[in-house]
C-alpha positions in Angstrom: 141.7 75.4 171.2 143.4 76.7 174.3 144.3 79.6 172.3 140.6 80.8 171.5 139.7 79.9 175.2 142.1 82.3 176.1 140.8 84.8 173.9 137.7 84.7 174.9 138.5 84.9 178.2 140.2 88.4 177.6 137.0 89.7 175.7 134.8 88.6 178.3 137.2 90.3 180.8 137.3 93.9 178.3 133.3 93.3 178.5 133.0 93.6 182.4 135.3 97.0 182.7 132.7 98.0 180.5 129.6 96.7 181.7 130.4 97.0 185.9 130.6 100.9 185.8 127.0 101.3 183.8 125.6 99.1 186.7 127.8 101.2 189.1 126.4 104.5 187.9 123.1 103.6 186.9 122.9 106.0 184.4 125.1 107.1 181.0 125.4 108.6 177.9 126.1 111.6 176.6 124.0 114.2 178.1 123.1 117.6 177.0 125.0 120.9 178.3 124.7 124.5 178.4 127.5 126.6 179.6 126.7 131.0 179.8 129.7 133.4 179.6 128.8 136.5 181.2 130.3 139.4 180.1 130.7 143.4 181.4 128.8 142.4 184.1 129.9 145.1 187.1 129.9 143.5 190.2 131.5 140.0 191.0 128.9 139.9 193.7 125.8 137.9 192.0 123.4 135.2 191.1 122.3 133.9 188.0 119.4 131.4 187.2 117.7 129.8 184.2 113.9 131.1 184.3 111.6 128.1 182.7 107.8 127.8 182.8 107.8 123.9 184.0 109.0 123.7 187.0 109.0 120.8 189.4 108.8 122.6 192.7 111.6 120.4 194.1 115.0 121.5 193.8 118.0 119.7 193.2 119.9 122.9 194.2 121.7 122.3 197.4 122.1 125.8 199.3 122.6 126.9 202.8 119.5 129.0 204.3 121.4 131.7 204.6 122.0 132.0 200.9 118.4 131.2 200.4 117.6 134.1 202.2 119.8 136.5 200.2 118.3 135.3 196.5 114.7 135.0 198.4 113.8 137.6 195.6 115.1 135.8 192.7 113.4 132.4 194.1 109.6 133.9 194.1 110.2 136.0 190.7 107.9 134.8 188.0 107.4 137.3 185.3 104.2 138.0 183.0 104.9 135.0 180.5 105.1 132.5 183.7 109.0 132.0 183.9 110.8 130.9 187.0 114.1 130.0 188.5 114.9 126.2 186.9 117.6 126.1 189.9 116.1 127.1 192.8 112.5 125.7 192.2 113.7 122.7 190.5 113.3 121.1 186.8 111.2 118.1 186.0 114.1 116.2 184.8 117.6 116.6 187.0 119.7 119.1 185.9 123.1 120.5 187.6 124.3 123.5 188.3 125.4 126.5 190.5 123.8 130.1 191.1 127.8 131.1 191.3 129.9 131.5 188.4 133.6 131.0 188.1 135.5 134.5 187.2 137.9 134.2 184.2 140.9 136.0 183.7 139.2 137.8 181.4 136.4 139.1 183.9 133.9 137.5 182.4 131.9 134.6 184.4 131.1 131.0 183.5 128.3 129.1 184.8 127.6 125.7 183.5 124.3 123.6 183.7 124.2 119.9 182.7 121.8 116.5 182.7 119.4 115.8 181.3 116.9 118.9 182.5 118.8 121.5 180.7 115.8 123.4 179.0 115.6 123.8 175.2 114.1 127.5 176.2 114.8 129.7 179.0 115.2 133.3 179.9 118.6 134.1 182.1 117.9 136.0 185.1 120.6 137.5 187.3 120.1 139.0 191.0 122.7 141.2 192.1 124.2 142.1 195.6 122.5 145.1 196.0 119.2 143.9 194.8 118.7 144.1 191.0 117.0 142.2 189.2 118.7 141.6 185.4 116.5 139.4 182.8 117.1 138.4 179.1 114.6 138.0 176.4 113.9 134.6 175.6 116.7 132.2 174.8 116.6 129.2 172.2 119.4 126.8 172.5 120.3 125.1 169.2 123.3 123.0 170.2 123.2 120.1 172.1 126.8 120.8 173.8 125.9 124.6 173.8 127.7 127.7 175.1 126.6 131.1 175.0 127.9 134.8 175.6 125.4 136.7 177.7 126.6 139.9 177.1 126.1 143.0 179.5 128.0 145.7 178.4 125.8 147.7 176.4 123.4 148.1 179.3 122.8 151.0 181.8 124.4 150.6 185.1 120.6 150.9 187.3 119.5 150.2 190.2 116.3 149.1 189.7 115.3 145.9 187.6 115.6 145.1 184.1 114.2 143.1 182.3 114.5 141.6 178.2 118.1 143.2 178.7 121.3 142.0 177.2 122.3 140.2 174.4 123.1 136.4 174.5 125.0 134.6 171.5 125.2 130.9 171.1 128.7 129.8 170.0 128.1 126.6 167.0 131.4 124.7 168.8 132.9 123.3 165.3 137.0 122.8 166.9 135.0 120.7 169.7 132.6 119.2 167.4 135.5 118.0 165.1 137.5 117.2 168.2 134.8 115.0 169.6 134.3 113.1 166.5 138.4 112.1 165.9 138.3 110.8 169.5 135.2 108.9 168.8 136.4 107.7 165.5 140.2 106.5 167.5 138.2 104.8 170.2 136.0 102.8 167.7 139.4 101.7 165.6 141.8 101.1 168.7 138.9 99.1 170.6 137.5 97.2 166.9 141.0 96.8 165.5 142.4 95.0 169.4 139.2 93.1 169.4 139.8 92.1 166.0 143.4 90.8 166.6 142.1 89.0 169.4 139.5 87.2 167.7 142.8 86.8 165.2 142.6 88.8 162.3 145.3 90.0 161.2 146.7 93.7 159.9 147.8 92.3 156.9 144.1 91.1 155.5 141.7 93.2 157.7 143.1 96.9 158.7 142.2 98.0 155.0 138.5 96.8 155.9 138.4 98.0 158.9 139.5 101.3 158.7 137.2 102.1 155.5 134.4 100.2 157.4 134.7 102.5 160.9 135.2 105.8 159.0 131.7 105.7 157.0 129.7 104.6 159.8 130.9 107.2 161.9 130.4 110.1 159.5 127.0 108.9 159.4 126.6 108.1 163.1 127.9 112.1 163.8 125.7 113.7 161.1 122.7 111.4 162.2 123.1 113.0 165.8 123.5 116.7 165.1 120.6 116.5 162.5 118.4 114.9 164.9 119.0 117.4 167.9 118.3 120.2 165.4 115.3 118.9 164.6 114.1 117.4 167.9 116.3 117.9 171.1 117.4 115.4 172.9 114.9 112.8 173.5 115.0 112.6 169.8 118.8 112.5 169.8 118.4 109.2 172.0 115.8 107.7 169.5 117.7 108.2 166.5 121.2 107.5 168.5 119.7 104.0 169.4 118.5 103.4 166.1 121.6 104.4 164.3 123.5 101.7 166.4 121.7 99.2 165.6 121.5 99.8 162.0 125.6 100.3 161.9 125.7 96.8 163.9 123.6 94.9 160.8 125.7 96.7 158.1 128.8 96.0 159.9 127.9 92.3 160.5 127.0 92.2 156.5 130.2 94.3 155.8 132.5 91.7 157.7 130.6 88.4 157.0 131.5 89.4 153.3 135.2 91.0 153.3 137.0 90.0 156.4 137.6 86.3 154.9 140.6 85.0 156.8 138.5 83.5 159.9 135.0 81.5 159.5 131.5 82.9 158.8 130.5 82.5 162.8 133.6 83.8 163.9 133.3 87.3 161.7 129.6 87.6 162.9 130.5 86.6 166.6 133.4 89.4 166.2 130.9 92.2 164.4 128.5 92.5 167.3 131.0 92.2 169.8 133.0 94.5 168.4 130.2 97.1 168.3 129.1 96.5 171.7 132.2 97.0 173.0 132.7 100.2 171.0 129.0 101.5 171.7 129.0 100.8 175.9 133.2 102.3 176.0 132.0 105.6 173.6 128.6 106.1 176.2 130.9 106.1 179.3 133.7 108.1 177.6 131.4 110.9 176.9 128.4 111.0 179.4 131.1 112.5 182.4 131.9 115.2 179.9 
């Protein structure tokens, strides 16, 4: 008895690391991205915005005035289809972001935008030093984590504005994709495997089960998310992402009541949807500072 007491204990310790940062921070998850590699750009000495037709009219940009005075052009542009600067007029939702790039040692410049507001469509606009005004054609992002090449080179060194210039390319991130999910897929079995051992299972009758178990559900898990941000973005990302979860916890619970037969029936369904909380609340906060 003082055994158990002590195990529980221990989980109800692992559950409040977990549960005191999402009340801390209010707000996680993974969230979507968009990061822009500009390339034969030629000048280091410019701007570049994300040009969408709903804006909010209140930026979460935080710039001095002076600066606001030197991209006062590329704050009032809106061109014939109604596009303006996400950034500097400010997106519906919160999204991150700097009008600055950082320089590579390639010469090319990254710029990264993240949260939530990242737009599904956008035009890139850049404002040079000197005045210029460079626009893309419109831009579709496919890719929930996406990066893109917006590609310069081609184009004629002017000085007057240009617009549907360029050519952006959005990268389909497969190394990071597969990356993401073997981490996801190590989390889940170190955290399900300890929890196990706590609630005492044991390698010798439950690691087989286990393994097999946390493998197929996170296949599915991983396909169910990409699919679902093809086909719908992110808000339908979180739908089907919440769903998923709670369909993995019943088959898990029915998986273990049935094969993991060394502890009692309560005990194995006690264990599942801990186990899966655990997992689901430690993957969240693992990838929404990404």
């Amino acid at each position: 008895m003082n055994r158990f007491r002590t195990q529980k204990l221990i989980l109800l310790f692992m559950v409040s690391l977990l549960i005191v940062p999402l009340i801390a921070y209010g707000d996680v998850g993974p969230k979507p991205s968009l990061e822009i590699n500009v390339i034969g750009i030629d000048t280091d000495e410019y701007w570049l915005d994300l040009l969408i037709k709903d804006v909010s009219g209140n930026s979460w940009l935080e710039i001095s005035d002076e600066e606001r005075l030197e991209v006062a052009k590329l704050e009032a542009y809106e061109d014939k289809d109604g596009f303006k600067p996400a950034l500097l007029l400010g997106t519906g939702a919160p999204m991150w972001g700097g009008l600055r790039g950082e320089k590579l040692e390639d010469g090319s410049f990254r710029h990264y935008f993240g949260y939530i507001g990242v737009p599904d469509e956008f035009k890139i606009a850049i404002l040079k030093k000197d005045g210029t005004l460079i626009v893309s054609d419109v831009v579709q992002r496919t890719q929930f984590q996406s990066y893109m090449d917006y590609d310069l080179s081609n184009i004629e060194v002017s000085t007057s504005d240009q617009v549907g210039v360029g050519i952006v390319r959005e990268q389909i991130p497969w190394g990071f994709s597969v990356f993401g999910f073997v981490v996801r897929l190590l989390l889940t079995l170190v955290l399900e495997i300890g929890i196990a051992l706590l609630f005492g299972f044991t390698f010798k009758n439950s690691l087989k089960v286990l393994l097999i178990t946390n493998l197929v559900t996170q296949v599915i898990l991983n396909v169910l998310t990409f699919g679902a941000y093809t086909a719908g973005g992110f808000f339908f990302v979180a739908i089907v992402f919440s769903m998923a979860e709670v369909l993995i916890i019943i088959a898990e619970l029915v998986v273990y009541m049935k094969l993991l037969t060394e502890k009692k029936k309560w005990i194995r369904a006690v264990y599942a949807i801990v186990a899966n909380i655990v997992t689901f609340l430690a993957g969240f906060m693992l990838f929404s500072f990404a």
